[in-house]
C-alpha positions as CSV (number, residue, x, y, z in Angstrom):
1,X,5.5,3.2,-26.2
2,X,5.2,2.8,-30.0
3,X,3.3,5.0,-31.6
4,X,-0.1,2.8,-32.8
5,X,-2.0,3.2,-36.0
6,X,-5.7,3.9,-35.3
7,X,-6.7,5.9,-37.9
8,X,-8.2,3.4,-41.0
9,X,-5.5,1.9,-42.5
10,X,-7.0,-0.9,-44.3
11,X,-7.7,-1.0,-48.4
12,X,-11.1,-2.1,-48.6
13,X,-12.3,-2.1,-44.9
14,X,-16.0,-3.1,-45.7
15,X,-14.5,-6.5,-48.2
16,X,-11.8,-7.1,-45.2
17,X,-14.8,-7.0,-42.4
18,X,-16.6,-9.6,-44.7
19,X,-14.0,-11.6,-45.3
20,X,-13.6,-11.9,-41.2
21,X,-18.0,-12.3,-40.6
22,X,-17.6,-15.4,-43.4
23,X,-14.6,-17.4,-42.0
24,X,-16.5,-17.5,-38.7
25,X,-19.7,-18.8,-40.4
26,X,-20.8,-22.2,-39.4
27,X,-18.6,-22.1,-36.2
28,X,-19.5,-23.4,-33.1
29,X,-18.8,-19.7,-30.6
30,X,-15.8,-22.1,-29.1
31,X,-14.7,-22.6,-32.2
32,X,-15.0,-19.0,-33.1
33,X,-13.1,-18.0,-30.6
34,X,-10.3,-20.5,-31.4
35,X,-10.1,-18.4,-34.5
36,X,-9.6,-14.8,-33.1
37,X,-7.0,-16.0,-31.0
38,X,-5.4,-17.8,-34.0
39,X,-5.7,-14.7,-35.9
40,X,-4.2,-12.6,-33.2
41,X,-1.3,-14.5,-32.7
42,X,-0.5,-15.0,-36.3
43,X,-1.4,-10.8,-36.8
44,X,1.3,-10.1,-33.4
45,X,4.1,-12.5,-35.0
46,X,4.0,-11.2,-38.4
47,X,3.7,-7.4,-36.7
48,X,6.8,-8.6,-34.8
49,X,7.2,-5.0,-32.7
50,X,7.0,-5.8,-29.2
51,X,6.2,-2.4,-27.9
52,X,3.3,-1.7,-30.6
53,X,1.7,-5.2,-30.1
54,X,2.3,-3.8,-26.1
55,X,0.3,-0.1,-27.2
56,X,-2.7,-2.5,-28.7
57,X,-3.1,-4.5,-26.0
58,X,-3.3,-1.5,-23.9
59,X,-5.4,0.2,-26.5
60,X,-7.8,-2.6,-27.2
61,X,-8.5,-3.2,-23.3
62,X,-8.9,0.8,-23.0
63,X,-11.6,0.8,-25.6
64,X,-12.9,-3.1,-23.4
65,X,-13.4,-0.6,-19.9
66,X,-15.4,2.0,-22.3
């Protein structure tokens, strides 16, 4: 399994999380939705690593069970 970046790895975290709240706003929650899954698929293709996009899938539905 690739090993997965979790620590914060992001310049400007807080201006990045805005950036994400604001290109929902307005959207319909469908709509919304068609987004993040627009936004995951272009984020997995440009990440390209099959076995880290693998180790965030299993990470992200880990962190899903709580």
């Amino acid at each position: 399994m690739a090993d997965l970046k979790t620590d914060p790895n992001i310049p400007d975290p807080d201006g990045f999380y805005a950036e994400l709240i604001a290109a929902h706003d307005g959207l319909s929650e469908e709509d919304s939705a068609a987004l993040n899954a627009r936004l995951i698929l272009l984020l997995a293709n440009h990440v390209g690593d099959r076995a880290a996009l693998s180790a965030a899938l299993d990470e992200a539905r880990r962190c899903a069970r709580g």
